[in-house]
N, C-alpha and C positions, 0 to 999 in steps of 0.2 A: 360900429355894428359888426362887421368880418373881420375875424385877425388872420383867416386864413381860408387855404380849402381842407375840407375833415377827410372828402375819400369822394371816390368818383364810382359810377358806376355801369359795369362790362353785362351786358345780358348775350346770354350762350342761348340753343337750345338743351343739352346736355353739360351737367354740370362735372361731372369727372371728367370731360375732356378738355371744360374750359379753367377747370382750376389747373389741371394739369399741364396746357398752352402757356397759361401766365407764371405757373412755377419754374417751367424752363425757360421763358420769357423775361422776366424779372432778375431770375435767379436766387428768390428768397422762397423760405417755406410756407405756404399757406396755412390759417387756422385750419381747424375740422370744418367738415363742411356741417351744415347745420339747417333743420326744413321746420318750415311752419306756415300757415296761412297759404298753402301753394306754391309757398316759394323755397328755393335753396338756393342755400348764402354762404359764400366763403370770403374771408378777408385778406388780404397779401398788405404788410404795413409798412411802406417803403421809411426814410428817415424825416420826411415832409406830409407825405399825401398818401391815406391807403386805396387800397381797390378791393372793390368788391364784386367779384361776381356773382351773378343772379340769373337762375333758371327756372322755369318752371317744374313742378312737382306737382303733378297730381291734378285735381281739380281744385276751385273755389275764385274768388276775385283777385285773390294775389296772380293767381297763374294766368287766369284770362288776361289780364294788364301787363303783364312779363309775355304772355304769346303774341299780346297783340302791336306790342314793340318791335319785337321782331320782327312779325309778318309783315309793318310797316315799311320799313328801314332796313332787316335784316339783321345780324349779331353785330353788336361791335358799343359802340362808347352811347350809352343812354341818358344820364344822369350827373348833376354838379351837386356836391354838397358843400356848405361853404361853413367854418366854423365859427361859433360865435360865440360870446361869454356871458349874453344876459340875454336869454330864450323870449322873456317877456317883452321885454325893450323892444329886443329886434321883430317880434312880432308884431307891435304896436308901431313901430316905424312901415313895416312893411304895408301895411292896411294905410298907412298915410301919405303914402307914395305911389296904391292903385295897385299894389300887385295883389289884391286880394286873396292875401295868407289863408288859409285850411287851419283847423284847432289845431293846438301843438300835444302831440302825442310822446308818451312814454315807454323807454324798454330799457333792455340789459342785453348785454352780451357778455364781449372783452369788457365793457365799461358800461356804468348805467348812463344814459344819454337823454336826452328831451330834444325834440325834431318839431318842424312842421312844413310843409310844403306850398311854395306861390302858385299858384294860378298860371298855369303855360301860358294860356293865353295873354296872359298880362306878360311874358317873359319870352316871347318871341316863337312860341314855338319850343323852347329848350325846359325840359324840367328840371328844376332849381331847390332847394332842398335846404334849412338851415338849421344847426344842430350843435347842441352843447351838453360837452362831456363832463362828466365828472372826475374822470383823468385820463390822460393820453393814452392811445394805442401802444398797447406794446410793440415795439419794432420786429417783423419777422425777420427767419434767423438769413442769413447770407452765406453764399458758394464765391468762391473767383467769378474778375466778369461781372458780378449782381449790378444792378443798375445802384442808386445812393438814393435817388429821388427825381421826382417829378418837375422838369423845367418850365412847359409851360403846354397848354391845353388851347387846342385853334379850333374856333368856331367860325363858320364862312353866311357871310349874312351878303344882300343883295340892298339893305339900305343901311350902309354902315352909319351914317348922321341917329339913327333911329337907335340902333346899338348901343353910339355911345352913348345916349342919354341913359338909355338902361344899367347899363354896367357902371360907368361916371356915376350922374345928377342919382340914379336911383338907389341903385346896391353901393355905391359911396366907394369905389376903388380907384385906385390911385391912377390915371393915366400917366405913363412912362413915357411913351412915345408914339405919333400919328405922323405916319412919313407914308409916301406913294412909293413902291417898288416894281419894276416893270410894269405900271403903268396902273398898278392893282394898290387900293390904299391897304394900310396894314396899322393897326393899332395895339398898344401892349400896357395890360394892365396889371398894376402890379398887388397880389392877393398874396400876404406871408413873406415866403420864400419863394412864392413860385408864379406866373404872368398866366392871366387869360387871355389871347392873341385873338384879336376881331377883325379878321380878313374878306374883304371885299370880295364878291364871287356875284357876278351880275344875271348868273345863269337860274340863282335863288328865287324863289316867289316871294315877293311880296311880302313882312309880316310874316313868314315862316325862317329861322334863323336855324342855321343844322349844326348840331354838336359835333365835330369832325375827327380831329385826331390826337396824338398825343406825343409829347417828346421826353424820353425819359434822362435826366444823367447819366454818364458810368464814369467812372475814373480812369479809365484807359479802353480809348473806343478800339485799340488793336484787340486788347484780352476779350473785351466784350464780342466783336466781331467772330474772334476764334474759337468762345464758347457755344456761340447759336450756332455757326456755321458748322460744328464738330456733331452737335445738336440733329442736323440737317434741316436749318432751315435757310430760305434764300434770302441773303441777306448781300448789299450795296459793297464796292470798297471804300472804306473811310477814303472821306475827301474834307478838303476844309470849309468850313460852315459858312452861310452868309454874313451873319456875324462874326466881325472879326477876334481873332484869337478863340477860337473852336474847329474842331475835327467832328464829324459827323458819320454817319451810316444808316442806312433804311433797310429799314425790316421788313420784306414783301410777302410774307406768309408767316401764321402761324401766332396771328394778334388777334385775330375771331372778332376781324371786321373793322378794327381800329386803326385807320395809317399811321405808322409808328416808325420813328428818328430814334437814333439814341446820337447824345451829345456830351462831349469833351471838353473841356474847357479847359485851355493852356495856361502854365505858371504866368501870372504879367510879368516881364521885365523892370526889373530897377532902375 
């Protein structure tokens, strides 16, 4: 049903500021920005996973729905969209597994695409999105520094058994690994190239599951580090990851609300 994730999605209140965050952020060029139905939409297409930020414009139900995420939650990481290669299939599985799929709807951009949306409810709390292209995104263009792509995406839930059945038994992705870390369980599942992380946060309610943060790759977290920081933004000293053979760094401003890692991954030894 998912071969992958298609793109994720950043709700700003202003969208020239928040395309502008994530093009220094990323280090790749954004598309035009682009408005309709209340909303404005710009895409960053890393080499795995794109972003999209989304703003309000104007009036109508697009914009009330993008204010009222906000007004919820605040700016930062709203939306999962996972890719898929038969729209139909997957929407007829999803209606059989209880997530109570929405019609699948049609548009164009970069690419003509067919979508349709589960039922939050059915989904924890997290709005979940699934969507097939008719060709790939094109890659935005890259500076020194750019990040490469998308590692992995941490969601902190409060019943993680309930999790996994969602993301495993329902949405059918591959669990990698369920190990306890300081005390806290952590799960990684594996979508494409890139892991949806299901971290234990007992502070959670109940049946509400929050879409958390993001960690990006870069090829050399020293250059990455020296481009934000040159940038001015406050960024962590690379230290090495919890995983082993990775160098790491945190990004403390200037993600518009998303906790954000960038991450290194060392040559393995022969």
């Amino acid at each position: 049903m998912i071969i992958g994730l298609d793109h994720i999605v950043i709700a700003v209140r202003d969208i020239d500021a928040g395309v502008g965050a994530h093009e220094h952020l990323l280090g790749r060029a954004p598309a035009p920005i682009e408005a309709g139905s209340g909303v404005a939409t710009s895409v960053i297409a890393t080499d795995n996973v794109a972003v999209e930020i989304m703003a309000p414009a104007g009036e109508g139900e697009g914009a009330d729905r993008v204010r009222a995420a906000i007004d919820q939650g605040g700016e930062g990481l709203k939306s999962l969209a996972f890719a898929v290669v038969d729209i139909e299939r997957t929407h007829r599985r999803a209606a059989r597994v209880g997530l109570e799929p929405e019609a699948i709807k049609e548009g164009a951009g970069q690419t003509v695409w067919r979508s349709f949306r589960a039922n939050t409810k059915c989904t924890r709390g997290v709005r979940v999105f699934f969507v097939e292209r008719a060709a790939p995104l094109a890659h935005s263009p890259t500076r020194g520094g750019a990040v490469s792509g998308l590692d992995h995406v941490v969601i902190r839930t409060s019943e993680p058994d309930h999790a996994a059945a969602l993301y495993g038994a329902r949405l059918g992705l591959d669990m990698r690994l369920d190990r306890e870390v300081g005390g806290r369980r952590l799960m990684f599942f594996r979508v494409g190239d890139a892991i949806v992380e299901i971290a234990h946060d007992a502070l959670r309610a109940k049946g509400e599951d929050l879409l958390w943060g993001l960690s990006w790759r870069v090829e050399n977290a020293d250059a990455a580090r020296a481009r934000l920081a040159e940038g001015g933004l406050n960024v962590s000293e690379v230290r090495a990851g919890l995983k082993p053979g990775t160098r790491v760094f945190t990004v403390r401003d200037g993600t518009c609300g998303a906790p954000t890692l960038m991450i290194e991954a060392l040559p393995k030894r022969d």
